[in-house]
C-alpha positions as CSV (number, residue, x, y, z in Angstrom):
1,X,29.4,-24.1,-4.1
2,X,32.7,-26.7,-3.1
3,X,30.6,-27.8,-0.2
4,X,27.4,-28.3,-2.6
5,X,29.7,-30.1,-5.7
6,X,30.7,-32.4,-2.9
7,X,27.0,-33.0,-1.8
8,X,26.4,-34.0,-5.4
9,X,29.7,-36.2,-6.1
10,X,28.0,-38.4,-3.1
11,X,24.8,-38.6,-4.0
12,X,25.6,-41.7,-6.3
13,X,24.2,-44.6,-3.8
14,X,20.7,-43.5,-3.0
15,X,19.1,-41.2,-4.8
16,X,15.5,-41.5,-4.1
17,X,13.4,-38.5,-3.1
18,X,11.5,-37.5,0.5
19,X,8.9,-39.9,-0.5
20,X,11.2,-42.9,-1.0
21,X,13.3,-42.2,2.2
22,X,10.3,-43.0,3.9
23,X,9.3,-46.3,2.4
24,X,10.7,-49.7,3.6
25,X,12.4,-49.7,-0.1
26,X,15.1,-47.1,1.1
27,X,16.2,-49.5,3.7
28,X,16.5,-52.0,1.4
29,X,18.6,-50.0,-1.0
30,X,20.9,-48.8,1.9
31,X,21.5,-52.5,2.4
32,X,22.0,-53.9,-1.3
33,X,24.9,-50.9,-1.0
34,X,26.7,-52.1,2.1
35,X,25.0,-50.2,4.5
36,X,22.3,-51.0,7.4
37,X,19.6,-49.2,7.9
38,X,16.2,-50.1,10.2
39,X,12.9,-48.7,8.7
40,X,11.5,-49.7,12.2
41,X,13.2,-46.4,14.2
42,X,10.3,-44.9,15.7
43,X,10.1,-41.3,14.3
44,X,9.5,-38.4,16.5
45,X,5.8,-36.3,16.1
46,X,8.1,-33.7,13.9
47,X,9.3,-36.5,11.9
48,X,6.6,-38.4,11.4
49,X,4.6,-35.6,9.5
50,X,7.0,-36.2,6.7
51,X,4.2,-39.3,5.7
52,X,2.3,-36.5,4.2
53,X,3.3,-37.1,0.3
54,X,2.7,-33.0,-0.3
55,X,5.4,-32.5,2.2
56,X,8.3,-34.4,-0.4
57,X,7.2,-31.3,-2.7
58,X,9.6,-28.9,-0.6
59,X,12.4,-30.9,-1.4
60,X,12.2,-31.9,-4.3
61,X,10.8,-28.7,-6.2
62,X,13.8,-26.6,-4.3
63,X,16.6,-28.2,-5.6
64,X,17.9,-29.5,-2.2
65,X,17.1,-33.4,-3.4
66,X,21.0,-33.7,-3.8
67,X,21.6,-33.1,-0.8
68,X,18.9,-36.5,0.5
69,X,20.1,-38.3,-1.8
70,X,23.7,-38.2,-0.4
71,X,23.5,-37.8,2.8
72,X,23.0,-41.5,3.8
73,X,26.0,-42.6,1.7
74,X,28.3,-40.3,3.1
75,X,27.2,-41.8,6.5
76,X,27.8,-45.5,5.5
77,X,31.4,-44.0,4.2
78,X,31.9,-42.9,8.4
79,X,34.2,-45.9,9.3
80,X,34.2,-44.7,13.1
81,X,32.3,-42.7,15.5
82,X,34.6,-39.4,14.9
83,X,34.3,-39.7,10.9
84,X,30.7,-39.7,11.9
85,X,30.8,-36.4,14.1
86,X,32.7,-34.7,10.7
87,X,30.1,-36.2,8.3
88,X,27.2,-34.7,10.3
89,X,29.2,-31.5,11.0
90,X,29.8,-30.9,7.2
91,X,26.5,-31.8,5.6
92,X,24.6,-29.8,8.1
93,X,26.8,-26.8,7.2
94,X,25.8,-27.6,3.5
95,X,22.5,-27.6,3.9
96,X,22.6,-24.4,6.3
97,X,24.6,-23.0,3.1
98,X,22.0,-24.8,0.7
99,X,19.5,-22.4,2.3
100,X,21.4,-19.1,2.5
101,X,22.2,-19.7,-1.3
102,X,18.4,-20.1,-2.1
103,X,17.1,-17.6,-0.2
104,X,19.6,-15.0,-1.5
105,X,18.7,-16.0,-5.2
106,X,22.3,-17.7,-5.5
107,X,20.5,-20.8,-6.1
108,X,18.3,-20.9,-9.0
109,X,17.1,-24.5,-9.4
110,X,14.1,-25.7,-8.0
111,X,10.0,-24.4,-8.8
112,X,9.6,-23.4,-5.2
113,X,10.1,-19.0,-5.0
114,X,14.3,-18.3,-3.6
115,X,12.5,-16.5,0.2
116,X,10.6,-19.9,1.0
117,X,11.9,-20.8,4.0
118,X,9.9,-24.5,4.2
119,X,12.5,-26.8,2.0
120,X,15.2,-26.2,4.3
121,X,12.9,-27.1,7.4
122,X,11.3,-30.3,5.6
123,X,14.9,-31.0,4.4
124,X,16.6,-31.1,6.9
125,X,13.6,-32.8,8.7
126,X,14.2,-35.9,6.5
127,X,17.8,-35.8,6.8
128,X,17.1,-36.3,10.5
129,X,15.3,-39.2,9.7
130,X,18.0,-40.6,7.5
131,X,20.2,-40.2,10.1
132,X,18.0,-42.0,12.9
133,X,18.0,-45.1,10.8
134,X,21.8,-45.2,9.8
135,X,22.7,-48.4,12.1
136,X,26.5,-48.2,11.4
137,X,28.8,-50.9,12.7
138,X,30.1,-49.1,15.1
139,X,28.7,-47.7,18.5
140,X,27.7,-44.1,17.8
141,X,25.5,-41.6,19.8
142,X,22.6,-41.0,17.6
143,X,21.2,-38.1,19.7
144,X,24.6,-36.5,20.0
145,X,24.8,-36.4,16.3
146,X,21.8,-35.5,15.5
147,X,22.1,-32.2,17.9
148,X,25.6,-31.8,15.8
149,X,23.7,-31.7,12.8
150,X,20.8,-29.7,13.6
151,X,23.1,-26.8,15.1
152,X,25.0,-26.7,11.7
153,X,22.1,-26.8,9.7
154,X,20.8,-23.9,11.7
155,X,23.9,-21.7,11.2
156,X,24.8,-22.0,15.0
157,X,28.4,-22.4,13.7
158,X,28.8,-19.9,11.0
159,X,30.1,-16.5,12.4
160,X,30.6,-13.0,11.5
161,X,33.6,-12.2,9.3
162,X,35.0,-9.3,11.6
163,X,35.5,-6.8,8.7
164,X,37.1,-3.8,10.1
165,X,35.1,-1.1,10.7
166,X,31.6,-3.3,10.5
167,X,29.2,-3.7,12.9
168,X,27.6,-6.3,13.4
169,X,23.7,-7.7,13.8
170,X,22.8,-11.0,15.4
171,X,19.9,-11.8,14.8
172,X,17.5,-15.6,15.2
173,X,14.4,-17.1,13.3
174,X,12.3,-20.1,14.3
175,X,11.1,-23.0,12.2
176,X,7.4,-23.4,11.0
177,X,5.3,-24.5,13.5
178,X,1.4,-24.8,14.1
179,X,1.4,-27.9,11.6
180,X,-0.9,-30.1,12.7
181,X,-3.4,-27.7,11.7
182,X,-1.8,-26.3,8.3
183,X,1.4,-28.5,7.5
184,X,2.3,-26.1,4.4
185,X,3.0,-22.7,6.7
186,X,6.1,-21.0,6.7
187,X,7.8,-18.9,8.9
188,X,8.1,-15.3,8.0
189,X,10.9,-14.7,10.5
190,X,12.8,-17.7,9.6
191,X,12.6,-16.6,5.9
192,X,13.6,-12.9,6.7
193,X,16.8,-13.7,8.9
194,X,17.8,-16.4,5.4
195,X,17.5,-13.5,3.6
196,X,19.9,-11.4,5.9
197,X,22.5,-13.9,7.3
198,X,25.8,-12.8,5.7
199,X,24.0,-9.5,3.9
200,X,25.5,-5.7,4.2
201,X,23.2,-3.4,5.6
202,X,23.6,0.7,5.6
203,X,22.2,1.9,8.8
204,X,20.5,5.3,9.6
205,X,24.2,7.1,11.3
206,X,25.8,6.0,7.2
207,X,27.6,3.2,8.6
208,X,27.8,-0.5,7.5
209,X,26.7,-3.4,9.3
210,X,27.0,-7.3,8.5
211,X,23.7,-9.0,9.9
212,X,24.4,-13.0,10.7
213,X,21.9,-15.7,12.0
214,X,20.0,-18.6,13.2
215,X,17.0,-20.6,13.2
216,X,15.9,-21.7,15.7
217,X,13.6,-25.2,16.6
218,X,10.0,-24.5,18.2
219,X,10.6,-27.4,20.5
220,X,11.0,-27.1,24.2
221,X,13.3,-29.6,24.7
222,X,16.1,-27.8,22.7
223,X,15.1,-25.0,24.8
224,X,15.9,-26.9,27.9
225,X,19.3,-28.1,25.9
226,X,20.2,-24.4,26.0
227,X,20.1,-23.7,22.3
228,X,19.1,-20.0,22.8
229,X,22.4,-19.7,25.3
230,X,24.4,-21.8,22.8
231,X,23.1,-19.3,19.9
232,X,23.5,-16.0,21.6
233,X,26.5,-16.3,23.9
234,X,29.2,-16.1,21.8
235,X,27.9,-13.1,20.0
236,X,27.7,-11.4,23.7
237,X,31.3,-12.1,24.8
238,X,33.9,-9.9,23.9
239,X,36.0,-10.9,20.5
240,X,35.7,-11.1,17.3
241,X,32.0,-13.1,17.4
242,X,30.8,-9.8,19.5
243,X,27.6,-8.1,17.8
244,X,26.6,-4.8,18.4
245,X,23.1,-5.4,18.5
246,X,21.0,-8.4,19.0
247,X,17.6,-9.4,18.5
248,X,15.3,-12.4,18.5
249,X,12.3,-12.6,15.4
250,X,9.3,-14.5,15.4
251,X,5.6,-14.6,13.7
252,X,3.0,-12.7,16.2
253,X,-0.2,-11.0,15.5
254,X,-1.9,-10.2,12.2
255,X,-1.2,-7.2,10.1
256,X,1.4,-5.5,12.2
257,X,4.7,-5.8,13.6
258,X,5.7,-5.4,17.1
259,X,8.2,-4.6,19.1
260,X,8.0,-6.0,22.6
261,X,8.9,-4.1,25.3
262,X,8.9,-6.7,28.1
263,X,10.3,-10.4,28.1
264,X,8.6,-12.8,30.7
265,X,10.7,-15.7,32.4
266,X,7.5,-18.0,32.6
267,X,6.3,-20.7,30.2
268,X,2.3,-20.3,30.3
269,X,1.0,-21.4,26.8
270,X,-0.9,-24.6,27.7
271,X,-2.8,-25.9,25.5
272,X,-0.5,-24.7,22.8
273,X,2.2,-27.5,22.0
274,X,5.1,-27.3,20.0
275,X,6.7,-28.8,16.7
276,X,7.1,-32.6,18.6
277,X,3.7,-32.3,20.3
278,X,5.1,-31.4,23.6
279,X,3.9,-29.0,26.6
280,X,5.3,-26.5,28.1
281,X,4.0,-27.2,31.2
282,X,2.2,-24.1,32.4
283,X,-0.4,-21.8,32.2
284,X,-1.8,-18.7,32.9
285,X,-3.1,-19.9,36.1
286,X,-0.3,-21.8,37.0
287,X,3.0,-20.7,34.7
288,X,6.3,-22.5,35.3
289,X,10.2,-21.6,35.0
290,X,11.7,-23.9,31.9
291,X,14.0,-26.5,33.6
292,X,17.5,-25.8,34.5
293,X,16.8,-21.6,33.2
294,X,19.7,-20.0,35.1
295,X,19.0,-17.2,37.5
296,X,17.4,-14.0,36.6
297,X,14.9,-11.0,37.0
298,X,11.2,-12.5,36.3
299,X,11.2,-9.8,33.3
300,X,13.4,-8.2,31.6
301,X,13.4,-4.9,29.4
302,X,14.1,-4.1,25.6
303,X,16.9,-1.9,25.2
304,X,16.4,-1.9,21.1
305,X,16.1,1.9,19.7
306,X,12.4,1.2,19.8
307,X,11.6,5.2,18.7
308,X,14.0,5.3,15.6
309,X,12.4,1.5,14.2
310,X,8.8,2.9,15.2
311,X,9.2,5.2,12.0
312,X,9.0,2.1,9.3
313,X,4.9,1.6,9.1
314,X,4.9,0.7,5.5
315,X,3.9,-1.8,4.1
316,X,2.9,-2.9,8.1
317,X,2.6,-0.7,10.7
318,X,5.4,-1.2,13.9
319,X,4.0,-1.0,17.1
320,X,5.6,-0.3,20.8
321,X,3.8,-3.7,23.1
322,X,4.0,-2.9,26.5
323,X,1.5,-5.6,27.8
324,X,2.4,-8.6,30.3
325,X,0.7,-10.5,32.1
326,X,1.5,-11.0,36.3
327,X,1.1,-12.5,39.3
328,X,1.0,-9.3,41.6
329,X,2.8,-10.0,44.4
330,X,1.1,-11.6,47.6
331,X,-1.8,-12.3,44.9
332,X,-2.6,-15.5,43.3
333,X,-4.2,-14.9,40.2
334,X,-3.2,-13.4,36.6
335,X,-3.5,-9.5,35.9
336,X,-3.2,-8.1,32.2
337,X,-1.0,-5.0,32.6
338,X,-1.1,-2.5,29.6
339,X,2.0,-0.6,30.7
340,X,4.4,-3.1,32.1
341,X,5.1,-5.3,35.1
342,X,4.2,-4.2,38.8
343,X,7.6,-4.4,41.3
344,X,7.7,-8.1,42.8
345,X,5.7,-9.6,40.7
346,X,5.6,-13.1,39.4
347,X,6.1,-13.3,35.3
348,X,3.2,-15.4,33.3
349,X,3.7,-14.0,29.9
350,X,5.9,-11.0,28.3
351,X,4.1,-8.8,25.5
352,X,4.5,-12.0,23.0
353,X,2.7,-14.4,25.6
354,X,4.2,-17.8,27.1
355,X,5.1,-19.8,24.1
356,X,9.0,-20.0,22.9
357,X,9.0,-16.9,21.2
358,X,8.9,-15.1,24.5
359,X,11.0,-17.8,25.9
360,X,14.2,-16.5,23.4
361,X,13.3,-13.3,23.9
362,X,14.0,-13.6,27.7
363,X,16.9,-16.0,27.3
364,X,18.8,-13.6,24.7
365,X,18.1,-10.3,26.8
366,X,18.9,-12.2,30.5
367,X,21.9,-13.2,29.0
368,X,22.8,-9.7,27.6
369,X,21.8,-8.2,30.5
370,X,24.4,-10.6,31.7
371,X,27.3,-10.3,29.3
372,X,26.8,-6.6,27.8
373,X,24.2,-4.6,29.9
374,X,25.0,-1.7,27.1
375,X,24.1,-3.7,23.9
376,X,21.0,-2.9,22.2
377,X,19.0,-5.8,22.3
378,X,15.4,-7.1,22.3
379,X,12.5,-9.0,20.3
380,X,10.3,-8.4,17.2
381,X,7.2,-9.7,16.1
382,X,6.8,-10.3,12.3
383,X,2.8,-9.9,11.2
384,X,1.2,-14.0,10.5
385,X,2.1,-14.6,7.3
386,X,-1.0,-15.2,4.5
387,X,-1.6,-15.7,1.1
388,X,-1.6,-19.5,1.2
389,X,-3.8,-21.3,-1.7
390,X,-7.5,-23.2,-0.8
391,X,-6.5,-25.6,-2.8
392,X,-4.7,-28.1,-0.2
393,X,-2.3,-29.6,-2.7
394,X,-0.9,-26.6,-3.9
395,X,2.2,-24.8,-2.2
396,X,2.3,-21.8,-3.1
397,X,0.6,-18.8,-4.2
398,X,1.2,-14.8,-5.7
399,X,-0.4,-13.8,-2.2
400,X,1.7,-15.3,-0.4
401,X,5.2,-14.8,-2.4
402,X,4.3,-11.4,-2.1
403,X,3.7,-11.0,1.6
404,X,6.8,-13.2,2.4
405,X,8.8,-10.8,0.9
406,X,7.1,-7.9,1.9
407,X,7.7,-9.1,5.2
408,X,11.3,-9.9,4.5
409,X,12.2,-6.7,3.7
410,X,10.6,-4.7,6.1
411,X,12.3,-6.5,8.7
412,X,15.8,-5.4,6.9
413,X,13.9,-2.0,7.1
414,X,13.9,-2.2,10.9
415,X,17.1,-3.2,11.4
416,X,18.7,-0.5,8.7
417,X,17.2,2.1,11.6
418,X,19.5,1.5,13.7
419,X,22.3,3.8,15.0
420,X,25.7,2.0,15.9
């Protein structure tokens, strides 16, 4: 709440909502108050969906417009490159907090339901932008700052507490994504891990166990940046950060959950592009390694207590997936395998397929594999999320408040299975 009072103490320079921030007015604004700003920064494909008006909705009905409409002054406040590196760092850790604090219900303001996971993606979408168009009078890396910000904003920095005697869960979301097609999805797994990060959980042997989190980008390029490695690592090391189980979520089929057994190392989801448009750069015919991906087995095996999570099936059923997809070796074209990968085989999809919810899913467990062979550790497939309204300028709807958080609390279910 210091970090949000703060937020709203600097808000008093511009104060105009999603919609404004993206009209040549806001520029003008910045400048009548001392500080430059260029309406003519190209936005990226993510970004530029924000000239949807609807889109200003998640903002502005959440309560998080405090939080836009100070942002740009506490940049122009930056009088050097290392004021700017703090500014970043400490709204994007307000805005991750703005988040937690809605999600939990410790938020109240706003029209938009407290599990919604969209106003901190659009939010911190615009602040992006805000940030991109900051032209401060000193030389400052607007990349580098912007990767500050995101990691903040995405709880990359916020660790466990280390309580004595609690274990501890780490466990990653992802952003919306498929927008081009349906701008006003969620992400159910990006809602449920909101809902955890920070929580208590009592797990199946009586013990207590503090879940934390991320959220992750569905963009390649962050992928290639090492944001899975940069997420996971420290909570794979020995020390206080260590977790004692691990586990990537994302959105997968309809109607069920799964748990995937098998992780492949290839990208192969061609068409399919991601949140800025971009491809992965294989396919099922011909998949490819991401670029720079360190060393390791082409798939790699769950080691979650599959059995004891098995036995939640309500209100979704969980299901074991054992399928990949292969190159056998000395063969050329793609096999489906029901029951796992064949010995020398080349990796085109794991049981989630090709995309980037395989890719963490691979990246996490190589690395555990890695770091602590022992640790429980694999990925889980939330059922698509539904329930949103015909009507296109509507939000939100009973449906799908209801299946969010039926969602959301089946995957604490899950995880409360565990034995530590």
């Amino acid at each position: 709440m210091t970090c949000l009072r703060r937020a709203a103490g600097l808000a008093a320079a511009l104060t105009g909502t999603l919609a404004a921030l993206l009209a040549p007015a806001a520029a003008a604004q910045a400048a009548q108050a001392g500080c430059r700003t260029s309406a003519t920064v190209p936005l990226d494909a993510e970004q530029a969906r924000l000239q949807d008006a609807r889109l200003a909705a998640f903002t502005e009905r959440s309560g998080l417009g405090e939080l836009l409409g100070g942002f740009p002054s506490a940049l122009c406040a930056a009088g050097n490159a290392r004021q700017a590196e703090r500014v970043v760092d400490t709204w994007g850790r307000t805005l991750w907090q703005a988040g937690l604090d809605r999600a939990q219900g410790r938020r109240p303001s706003g029209e938009l339901p407290a599990r919604d996971d969209r106003p901190l993606y659009w939010t911190r979408l615009a602040m992006t932008v805000q940030l991109a168009r900051w032209q401060p009078r000193f030389e400052v890396d607007h990349a580098a700052l912007r990767a500050r910000f995101e990691d903040a904003s995405r709880g990359l920095d916020d660790g466990f507490e280390s309580a004595p005697g609690v274990r501890r869960i780490f466990v990653s979301g992802f952003d919306p994504f498929g927008l081009d097609a349906e701008p006003r999805r969620a992400n159910p797994s990006g809602s449920a891990v909101l809902q955890l990060h920070g929580q208590r959980i009592t797990l199946a042997d009586g013990s207590t166990a503090e879940v934390r989190a991320v959220v992750l980008p569905v963009r390649y390029g962050d992928f290639d940046e090492g944001i899975a490695e940069r997420a996971f690592a420290p909570h794979l090391r020995p020390g206080r950060q260590s977790a004692d189980l691990i586990t990537s979520i994302s959105q997968g089929y309809p109607g069920k959950f799964t748990l995937e057994e098998w992780a492949g190392r290839a990208r192969s989801a061609d068409p399919a592009t991601d949140n800025v448009a971009a491809l992965s750069g294989g396919t099922s015919q011909h998949p490819v390694d991401a670029p720079g991906l360190a060393p390791g087995p082409q798939f790699v095996r769950t080691t979650l207590p599959t059995d004891a999570m098995r036995a939640v099936q309500q209100p979704f059923p969980v299901l074991l997936n054992t399928f990949v997809t292969e190159i056998p070796a000395g063969a050329t074209a793609p096999v489906f395998r029901p029951d796992g990968p064949t010995p020398g085989s080349r990796a085109v999809a794991g049981g989630g397929g090709g995309y980037l919810s395989n890719e963490v899913a691979y990246r996490s467990n190589r690395l555990r594999a890695l770091l602590a062979p022992g640790l429980p550790g694999g990925h889980l497939h939330t059922p698509v999320l539904t329930g949103l309204p015909a009507d296109p300028n509507l939000l939100t709807a009973p449906e799908f408040e209801q299946n969010e958080a039926a969602i959301g609390d089946e995957v604490r279910a899950i995880l409360s299975t565990a034995r530590l």
